[in-house]
C-alpha positions in Angstrom: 175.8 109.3 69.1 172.2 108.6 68.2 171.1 111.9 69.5 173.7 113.8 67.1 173.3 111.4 63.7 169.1 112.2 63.9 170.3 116.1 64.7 173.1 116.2 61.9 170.1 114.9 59.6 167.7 117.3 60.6 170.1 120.4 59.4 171.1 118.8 56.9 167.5 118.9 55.6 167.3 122.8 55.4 171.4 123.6 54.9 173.3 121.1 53.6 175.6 122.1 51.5 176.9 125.0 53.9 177.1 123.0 57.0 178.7 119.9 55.2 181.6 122.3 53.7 182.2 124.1 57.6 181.8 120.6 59.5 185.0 119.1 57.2 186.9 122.2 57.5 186.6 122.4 61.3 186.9 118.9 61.9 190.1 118.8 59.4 192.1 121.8 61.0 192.0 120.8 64.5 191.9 117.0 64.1 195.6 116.8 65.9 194.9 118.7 68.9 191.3 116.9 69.8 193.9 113.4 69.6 196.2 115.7 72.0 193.9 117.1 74.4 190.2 115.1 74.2 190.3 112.5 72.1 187.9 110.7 69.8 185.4 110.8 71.9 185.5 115.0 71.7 185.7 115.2 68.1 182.7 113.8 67.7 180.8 116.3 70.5 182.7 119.4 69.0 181.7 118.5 65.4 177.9 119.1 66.8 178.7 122.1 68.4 180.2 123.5 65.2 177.1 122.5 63.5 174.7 124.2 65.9 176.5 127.4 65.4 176.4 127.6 62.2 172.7 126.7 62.3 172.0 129.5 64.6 174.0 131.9 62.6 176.8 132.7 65.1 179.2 135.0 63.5 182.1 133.1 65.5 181.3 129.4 64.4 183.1 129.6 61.3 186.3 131.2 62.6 186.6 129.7 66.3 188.9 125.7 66.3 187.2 123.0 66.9 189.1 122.4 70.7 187.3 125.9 71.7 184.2 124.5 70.5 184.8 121.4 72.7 185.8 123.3 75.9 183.1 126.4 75.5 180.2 124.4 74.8 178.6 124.6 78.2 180.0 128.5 78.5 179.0 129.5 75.1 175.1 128.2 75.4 174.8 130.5 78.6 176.6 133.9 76.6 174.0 132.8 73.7 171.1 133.9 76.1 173.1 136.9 78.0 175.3 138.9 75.7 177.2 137.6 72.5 180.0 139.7 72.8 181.8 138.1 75.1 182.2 134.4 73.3 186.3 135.0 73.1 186.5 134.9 76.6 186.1 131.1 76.0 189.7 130.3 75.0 191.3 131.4 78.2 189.5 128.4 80.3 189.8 125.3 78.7 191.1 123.8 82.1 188.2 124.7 83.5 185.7 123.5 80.4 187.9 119.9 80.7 185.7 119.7 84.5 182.2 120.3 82.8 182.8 118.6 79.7 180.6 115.6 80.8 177.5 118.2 81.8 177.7 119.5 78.3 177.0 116.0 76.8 173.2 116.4 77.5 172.7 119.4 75.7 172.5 117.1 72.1 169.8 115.4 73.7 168.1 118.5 74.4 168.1 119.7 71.2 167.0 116.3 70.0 163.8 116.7 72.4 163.0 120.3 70.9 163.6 119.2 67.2 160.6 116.9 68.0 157.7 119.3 69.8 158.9 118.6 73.5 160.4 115.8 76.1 156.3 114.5 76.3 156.1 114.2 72.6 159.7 112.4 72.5 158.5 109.9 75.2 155.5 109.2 73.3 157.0 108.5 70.5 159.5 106.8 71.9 156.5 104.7 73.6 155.3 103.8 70.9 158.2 102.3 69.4 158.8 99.8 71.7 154.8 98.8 72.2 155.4 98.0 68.4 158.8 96.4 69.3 156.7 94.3 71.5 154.0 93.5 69.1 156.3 92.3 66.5 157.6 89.6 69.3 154.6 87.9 69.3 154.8 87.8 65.8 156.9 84.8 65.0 156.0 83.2 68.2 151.9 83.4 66.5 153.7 82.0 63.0 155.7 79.2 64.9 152.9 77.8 66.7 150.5 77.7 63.6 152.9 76.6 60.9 155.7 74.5 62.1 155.1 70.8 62.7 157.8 70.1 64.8 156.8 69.8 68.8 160.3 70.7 70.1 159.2 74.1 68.1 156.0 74.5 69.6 157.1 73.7 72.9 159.8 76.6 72.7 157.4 79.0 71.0 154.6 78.5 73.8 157.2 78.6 76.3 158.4 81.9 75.4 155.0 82.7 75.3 153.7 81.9 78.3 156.5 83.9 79.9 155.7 87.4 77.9 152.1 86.8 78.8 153.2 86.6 82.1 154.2 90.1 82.4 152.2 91.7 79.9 149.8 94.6 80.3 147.3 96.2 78.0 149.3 98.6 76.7 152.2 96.2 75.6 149.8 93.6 74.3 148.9 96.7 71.7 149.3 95.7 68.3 149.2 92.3 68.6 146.5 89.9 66.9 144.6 88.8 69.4 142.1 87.4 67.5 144.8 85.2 65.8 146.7 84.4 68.7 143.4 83.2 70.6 142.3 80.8 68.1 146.5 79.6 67.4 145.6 78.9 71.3 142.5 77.0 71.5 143.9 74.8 68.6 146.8 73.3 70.3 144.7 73.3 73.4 142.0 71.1 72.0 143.8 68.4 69.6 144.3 68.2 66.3 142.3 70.9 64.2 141.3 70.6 60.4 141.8 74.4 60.0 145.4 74.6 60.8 148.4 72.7 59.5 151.4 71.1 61.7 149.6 70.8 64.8 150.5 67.7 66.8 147.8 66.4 68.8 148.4 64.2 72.3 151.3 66.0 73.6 150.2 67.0 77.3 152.8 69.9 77.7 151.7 71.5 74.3 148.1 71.4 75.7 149.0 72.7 79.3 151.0 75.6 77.7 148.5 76.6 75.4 146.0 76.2 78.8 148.1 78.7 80.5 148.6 81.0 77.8 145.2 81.8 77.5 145.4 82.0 81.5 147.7 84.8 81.7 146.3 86.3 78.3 143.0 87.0 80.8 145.3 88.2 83.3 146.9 91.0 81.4 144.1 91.5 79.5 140.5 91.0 80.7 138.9 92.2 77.3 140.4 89.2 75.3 137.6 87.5 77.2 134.6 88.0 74.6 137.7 86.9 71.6 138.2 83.9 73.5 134.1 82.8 73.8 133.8 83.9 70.2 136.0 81.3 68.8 134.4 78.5 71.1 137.0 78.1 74.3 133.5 77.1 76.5 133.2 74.1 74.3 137.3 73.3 74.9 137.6 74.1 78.3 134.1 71.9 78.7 135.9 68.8 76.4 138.9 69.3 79.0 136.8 68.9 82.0 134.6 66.2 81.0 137.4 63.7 79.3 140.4 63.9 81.4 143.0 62.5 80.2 145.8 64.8 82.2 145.1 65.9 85.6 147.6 69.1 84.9 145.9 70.1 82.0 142.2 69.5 83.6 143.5 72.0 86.6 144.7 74.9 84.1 141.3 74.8 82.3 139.5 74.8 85.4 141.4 78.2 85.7 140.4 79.5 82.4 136.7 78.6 83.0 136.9 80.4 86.5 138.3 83.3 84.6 135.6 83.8 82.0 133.0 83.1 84.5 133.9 86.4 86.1 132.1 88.6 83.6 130.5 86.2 81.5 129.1 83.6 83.9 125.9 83.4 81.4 127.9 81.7 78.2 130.0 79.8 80.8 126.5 78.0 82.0 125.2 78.2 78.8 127.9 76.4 77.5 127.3 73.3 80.1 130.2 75.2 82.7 128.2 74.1 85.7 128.0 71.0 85.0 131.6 70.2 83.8 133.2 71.9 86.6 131.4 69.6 89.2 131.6 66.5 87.1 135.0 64.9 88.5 135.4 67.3 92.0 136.5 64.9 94.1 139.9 64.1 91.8 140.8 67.4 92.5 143.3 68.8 95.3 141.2 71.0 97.8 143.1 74.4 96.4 141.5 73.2 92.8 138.4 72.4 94.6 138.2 75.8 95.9 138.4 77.0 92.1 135.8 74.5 90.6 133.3 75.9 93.0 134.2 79.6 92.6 133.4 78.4 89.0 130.0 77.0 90.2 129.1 79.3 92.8 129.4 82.1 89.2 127.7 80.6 87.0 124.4 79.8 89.5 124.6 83.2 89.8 123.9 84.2 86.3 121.6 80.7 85.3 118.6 80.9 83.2 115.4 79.4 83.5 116.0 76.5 80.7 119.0 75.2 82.4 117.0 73.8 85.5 119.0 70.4 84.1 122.3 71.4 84.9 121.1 73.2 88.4 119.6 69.6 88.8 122.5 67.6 88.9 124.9 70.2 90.2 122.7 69.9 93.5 124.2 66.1 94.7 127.6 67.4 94.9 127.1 70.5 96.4 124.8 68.7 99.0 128.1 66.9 99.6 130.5 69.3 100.1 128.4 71.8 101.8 129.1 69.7 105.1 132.5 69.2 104.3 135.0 70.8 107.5 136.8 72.8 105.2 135.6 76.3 105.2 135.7 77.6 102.1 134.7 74.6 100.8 131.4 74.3 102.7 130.9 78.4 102.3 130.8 77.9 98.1 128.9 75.4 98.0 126.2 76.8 100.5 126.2 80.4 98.3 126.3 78.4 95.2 122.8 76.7 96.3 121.6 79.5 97.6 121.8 81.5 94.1 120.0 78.1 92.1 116.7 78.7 94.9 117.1 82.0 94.7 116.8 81.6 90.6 114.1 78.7 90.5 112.2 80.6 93.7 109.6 81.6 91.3 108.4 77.7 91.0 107.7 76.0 93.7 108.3 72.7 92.6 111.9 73.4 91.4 112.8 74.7 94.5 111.3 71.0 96.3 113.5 69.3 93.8 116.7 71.4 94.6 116.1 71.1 98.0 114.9 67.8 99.4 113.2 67.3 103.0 116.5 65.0 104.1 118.7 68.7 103.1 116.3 70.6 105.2 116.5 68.0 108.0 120.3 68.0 107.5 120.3 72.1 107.9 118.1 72.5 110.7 120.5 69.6 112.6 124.0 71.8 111.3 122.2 74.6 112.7 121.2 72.8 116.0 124.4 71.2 116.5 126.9 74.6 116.7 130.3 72.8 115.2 133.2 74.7 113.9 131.4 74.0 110.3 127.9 75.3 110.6 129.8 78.6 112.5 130.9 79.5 109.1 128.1 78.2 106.6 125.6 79.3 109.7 124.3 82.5 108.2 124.5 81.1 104.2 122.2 78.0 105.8 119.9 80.5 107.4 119.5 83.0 104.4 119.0 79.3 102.0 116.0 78.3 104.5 114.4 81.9 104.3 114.1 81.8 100.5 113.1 77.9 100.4 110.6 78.6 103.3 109.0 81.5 101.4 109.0 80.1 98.3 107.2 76.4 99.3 104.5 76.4 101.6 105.5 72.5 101.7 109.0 73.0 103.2 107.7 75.9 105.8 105.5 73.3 107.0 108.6 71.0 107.4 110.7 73.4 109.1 107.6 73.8 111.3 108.0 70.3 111.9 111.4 70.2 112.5 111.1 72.0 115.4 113.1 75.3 114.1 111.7 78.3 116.1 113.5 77.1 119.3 116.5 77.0 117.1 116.0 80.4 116.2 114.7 81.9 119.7 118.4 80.1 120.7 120.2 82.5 118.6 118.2 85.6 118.8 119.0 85.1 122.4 122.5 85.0 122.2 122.7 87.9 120.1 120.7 89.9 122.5 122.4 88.1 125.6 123.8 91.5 126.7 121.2 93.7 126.7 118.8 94.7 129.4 115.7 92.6 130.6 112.3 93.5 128.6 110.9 94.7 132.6 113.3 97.1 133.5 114.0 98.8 129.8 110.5 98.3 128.7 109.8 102.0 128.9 112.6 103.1 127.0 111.4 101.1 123.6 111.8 104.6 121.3 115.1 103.3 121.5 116.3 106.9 121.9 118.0 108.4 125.1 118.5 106.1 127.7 119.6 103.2 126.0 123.2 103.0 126.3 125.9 103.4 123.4 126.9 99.8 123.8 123.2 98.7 123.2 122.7 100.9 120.2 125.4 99.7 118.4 125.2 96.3 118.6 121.5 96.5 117.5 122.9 98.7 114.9 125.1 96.8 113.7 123.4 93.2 113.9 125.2 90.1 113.3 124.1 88.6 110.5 123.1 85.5 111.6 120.5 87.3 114.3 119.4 89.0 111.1 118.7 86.3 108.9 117.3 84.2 112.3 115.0 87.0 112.7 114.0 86.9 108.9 113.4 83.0 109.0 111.2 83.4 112.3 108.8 86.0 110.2 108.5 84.3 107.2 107.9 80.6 109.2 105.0 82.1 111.9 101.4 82.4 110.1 100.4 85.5 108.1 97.3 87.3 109.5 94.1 87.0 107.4 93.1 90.2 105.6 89.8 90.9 106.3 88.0 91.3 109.6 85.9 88.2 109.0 88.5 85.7 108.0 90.7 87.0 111.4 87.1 86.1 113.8 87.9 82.7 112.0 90.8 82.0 112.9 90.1 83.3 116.3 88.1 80.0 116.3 90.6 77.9 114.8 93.5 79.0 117.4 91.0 78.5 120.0 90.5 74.7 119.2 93.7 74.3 117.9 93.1 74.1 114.2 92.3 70.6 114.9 91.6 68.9 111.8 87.7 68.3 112.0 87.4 72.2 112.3 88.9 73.2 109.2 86.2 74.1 106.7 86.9 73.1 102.9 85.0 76.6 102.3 88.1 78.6 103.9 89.8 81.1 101.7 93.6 80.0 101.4 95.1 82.4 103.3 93.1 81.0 105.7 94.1 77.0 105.0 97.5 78.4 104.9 97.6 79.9 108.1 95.3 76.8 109.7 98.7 74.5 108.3 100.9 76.3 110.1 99.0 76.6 113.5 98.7 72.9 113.2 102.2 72.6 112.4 103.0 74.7 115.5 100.8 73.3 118.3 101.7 69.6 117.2 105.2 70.6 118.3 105.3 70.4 122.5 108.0 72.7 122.7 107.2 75.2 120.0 104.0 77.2 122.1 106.3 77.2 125.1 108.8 79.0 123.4 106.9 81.3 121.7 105.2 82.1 125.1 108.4 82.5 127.4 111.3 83.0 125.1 110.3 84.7 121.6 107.7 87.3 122.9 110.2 88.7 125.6 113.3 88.7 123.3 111.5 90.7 120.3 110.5 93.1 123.1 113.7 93.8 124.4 115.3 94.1 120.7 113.0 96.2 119.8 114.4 98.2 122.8 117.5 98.4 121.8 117.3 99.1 118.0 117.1 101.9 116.2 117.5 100.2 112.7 113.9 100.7 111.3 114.2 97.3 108.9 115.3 95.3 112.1 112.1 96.9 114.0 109.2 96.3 111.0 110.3 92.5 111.3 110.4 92.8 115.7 107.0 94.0 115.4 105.7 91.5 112.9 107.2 88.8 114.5 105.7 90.2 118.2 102.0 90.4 115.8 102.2 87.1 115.2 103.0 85.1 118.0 100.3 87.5 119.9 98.0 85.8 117.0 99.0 82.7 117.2 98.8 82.4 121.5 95.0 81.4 122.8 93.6 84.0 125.5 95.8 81.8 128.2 98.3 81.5 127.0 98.8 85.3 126.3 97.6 86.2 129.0 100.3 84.9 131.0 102.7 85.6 128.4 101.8 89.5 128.4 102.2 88.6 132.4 105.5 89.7 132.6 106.2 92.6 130.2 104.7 96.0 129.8 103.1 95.5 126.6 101.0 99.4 127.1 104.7 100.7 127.5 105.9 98.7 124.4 103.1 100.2 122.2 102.5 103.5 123.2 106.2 103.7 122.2 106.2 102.3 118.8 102.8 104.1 118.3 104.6 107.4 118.8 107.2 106.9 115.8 105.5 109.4 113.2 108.9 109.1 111.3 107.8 105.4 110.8 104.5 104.9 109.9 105.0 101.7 108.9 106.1 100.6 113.0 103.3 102.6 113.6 100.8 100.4 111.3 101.7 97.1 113.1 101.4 98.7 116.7 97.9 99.3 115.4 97.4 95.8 114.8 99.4 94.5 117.7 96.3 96.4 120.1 93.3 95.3 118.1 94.3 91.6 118.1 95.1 92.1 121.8 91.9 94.1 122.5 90.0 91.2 120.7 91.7 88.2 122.5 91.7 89.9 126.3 89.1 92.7 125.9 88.2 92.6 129.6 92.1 93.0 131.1 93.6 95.6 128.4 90.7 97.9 128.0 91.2 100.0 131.1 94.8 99.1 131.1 95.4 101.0 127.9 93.0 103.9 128.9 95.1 104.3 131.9 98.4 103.9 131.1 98.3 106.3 128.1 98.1 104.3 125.1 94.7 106.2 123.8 96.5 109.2 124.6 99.4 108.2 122.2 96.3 107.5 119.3 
């Protein structure tokens, strides 16, 4: 019926007058046999066919009943394209028509689709009418919230509301005032407001509706994120957090500050979001827990330097649940401390106020310890101590102090507990064709934890001096120790800095052992099994170092038990690499230097000059 009334008005547009006089003759004459034989419903169908023939100019229409009409339509459409001669033969099979008559229902539709461009432009069209049908929807539900003053009406409107929002998408939210609807929003959500009338303040479900309105408003549509910080929701959201009066409606803006710091973690911090999602954590459920520090953990990310106050006093929580035993728990708050060093690591004092001696103490014990919790915070911990050790010479020393590098040596060992001993796969340190697939992959792929272990272990050992000079002092200093009455206020401070770390190191009794036994095999045998260039650079820093850091005795019996020749001839001949090939340099002049009489010949004979 639709179809035929917008096609009837169509023709009627061009030929009016001759198509209204044939429509009531056709439709008058044979009115008693369509009640015989098809009914109302025919009429109807046959007084389009009659139309469309006389709009194609069918010398027939006129003269042919209106039953014919109804029975031949289908028949008739497929003699309009063939031949148009045989259109009588119509009037012998209107048993058979009766059979097809519902297949010839569609063709009004048809016709409907062609009158407007095409079945695409019909759909869009048609699109478009109900994305403005949807639009007007909201439209009273916007007026109810903002005018009336009754609360049973407000609760209905942002009922209804919350449910449309709820299965919404872009396109059906077109046409709808966002901008209008935010602000109606944030209104209910924060009190009473002086800009619009009727709005009843106190009412917890008005306030949690509103909450979750503008929670599935960012759900369906993630733009109407920069609408909502324009017209203040941080500063709500904030009030919400900070003065609870319901714990329901504390939760769902929890939610909507999670949401916004998605994409715009800097207003969210700017705002004092860091701070008010920590404030009152422990009142929370552990699932809202979870979404407070999501919250954090986003806005440390994106914190400026002039908010060092809020990073401040976010840093007593998250030092609390960053040993808690649930995982995800302990894994947020780790990242989210890891992001405020990672922003302050520029200052060395900031990062000593966000991370105390007791946390470092704490860490290195998590570390040491192995429980289920430190298994999942393990490599989060270890990445935190690299970027606090590197940015504080202070907290290096500690770490130093802590005894940490037989932590480390513990699990670079275990990542490397299945590959071959440094004696019997020394002379296959390339890396290349012997080494077996298993090896090479799982030095490939390294476990993150051995990763950042092996990072922490570089930036922790002391950095060589630069010039030739500064290096024959500290030859001096290793040999006695750096003792304190041989330090000379006169050294440079790479030198002091390097003397700390020494002393640092030798004060420890188990610390030289390890490096001598444990560290300088292991970095030889990874280095064996590698072929990640990244992973090797820090292998062969970390094998520079301790070989620095060892007197003549002590490397002598270190170097005892490995084919060091072997090892450097090997990274020597990398010329894709000459970066590995740099440090191998280095590696054989401090060697040279510290045992000139046993590795002169040594590297004469077994090749290593030839590899130069």
């Amino acid at each position: 019926m639709p179809a035929l009334t917008v096609h009837e008005q169509v023709q009627g547009e061009s030929e009016s007058d001759e198509i209204d006089v044939v429509a009531h003759n056709s439709s008058s004459e044979d009115s008693m046999q369509l009640d015989s034989e098809a009914g109302s419903s025919h009429e109807l169908h046959n007084h389009g066919s009659s139309l469309m023939d006389v709009d194609t100019g069918n010398p027939h229409a006129e003269h042919n009943s209106a039953v014919s009409s109804v029975d031949s339509e289908e028949d008739s459409s497929d003699e309009d394209s063939s031949n148009e001669n045989n259109s009588n033969e119509d009037d012998s099979d209107e048993h058979n028509s009766e059979s097809d008559d519902d297949e010839s229902k569609d063709t009004p539709q048809a016709d409907v689709g062609g009158i407007f461009g095409g079945s695409r432009l019909f759909e869009l069209g048609l699109g478009s009418a109900v994305r403005m049908g949807n639009a007007q929807r909201f439209r009273p539900l916007i007026a109810a919230l903002g005018d009336s003053g009754d609360e049973s009406q407000q609760l209905i409107a942002l009922q209804e509301l919350t449910e449309l929002l709820a299965m919404a998408t872009e396109d059906t939210l077109i046409g709808v005032d966002v901008s209008s609807l935010v602000q109606t929003l944030i209104a209910l959500a924060n009190g009473p407001s002086p800009e619009l009338a009727g709005i009843v303040s106190g009412n917890a479900n008005i306030m949690l509706l509103a909450c979750r309105c503008l929670s599935n408003l960012l759900e369906a549509l993630p733009l109407a994120g920069s609408v909502l910080l324009r017209h203040g929701v941080v500063d709500m959201l904030c009030t919400r957090l900070l003065d609870i009066e319901y714990i329901d409606v504390a939760e769902q803006a929890l939610t909507v500050l999670t949401q916004l710091s998605r994409d715009s973690a800097t207003r969210v911090c700017a705002g004092g979001g860091l701070s008010a999602c920590l404030m009152f954590l422990d009142f929370f459920a552990t699932s809202t827990q979870h979404t407070a520090l999501t919250c954090a953990a986003n806005c440390t990310r994106a914190i400026g330097n002039d908010q060092f106050g809020q990073a401040a006093d976010a840093v007593p929580v998250l030092e609390r649940t960053m040993f808690y035993s649930d995982p995800k728990t302990a894994d947020l708050s780790c990242s989210a401390l890891l992001h405020l060093a990672v922003a302050f690591r520029s200052s060395p004092e900031r990062v000593e106020r966000l991370v105390s001696a007791e946390l470092l103490q704490r860490i290195v014990a998590s570390i040491r310890s192995g429980d289920s919790a430190a298994r999942h915070t393990s490599v989060a911990l270890l990445r935190l101590l690299v970027t606090v050790a590197s940015a504080s010479r202070e907290r290096a020393m500690q770490l130093l102090g802590l005894d940490v590098i037989p932590v480390l040596c513990g699990i670079l060992a275990a990542s490397c507990a299945d590959l071959p001993d440094a004696s019997t796969d020394v002379a296959n340190t390339a890396g290349l064709a012997t080494t077996s697939s298993r090896h090479q992959k799982s030095a490939v792929h390294m476990s993150e934890q051995a990763w950042e272990a092996l990072r922490l272990t570089v930036t922790l050992l002391p950095r060589l001096p630069a010039s030739d000079s500064s290096l024959e002092r500290m030859e001096t200093l290793v040999r006695d120790k750096c003792s304190s009455d041989s330090s000379n206020p006169a050294d440079s401070d790479s030198v002091s800095d390097c003397c700390l770390r020494l002393q640092a190191i030798y004060s420890s009794p188990g610390t030289p052992d390890q490096l001598q036994h444990t560290l300088l095999p292991l970095m030889l045998r990874m280095f064996a099994s590698t072929t990640n260039t990244p992973a090797r650079y820090r292998v062969l820093l970390v094998v520079l170092k301790v070989v620095f850091c060892l007197d003549a005795d002590r490397l002598r019996a270190a170097l005892y038990s490995v084919d060091l020749p072997q090892f450097v001839v090997a990274a020597v001949s990398l010329q894709d690499s000459p970066l590995l090939s740099a440090t191998a340099l280095l590696i054989i002049q401090v060697v040279l230097e510290k045992l000139p009489g046993h590795y002169t010949q040594r590297f004469v004979r077994e090749g290593v000059v030839d590899g130069l």
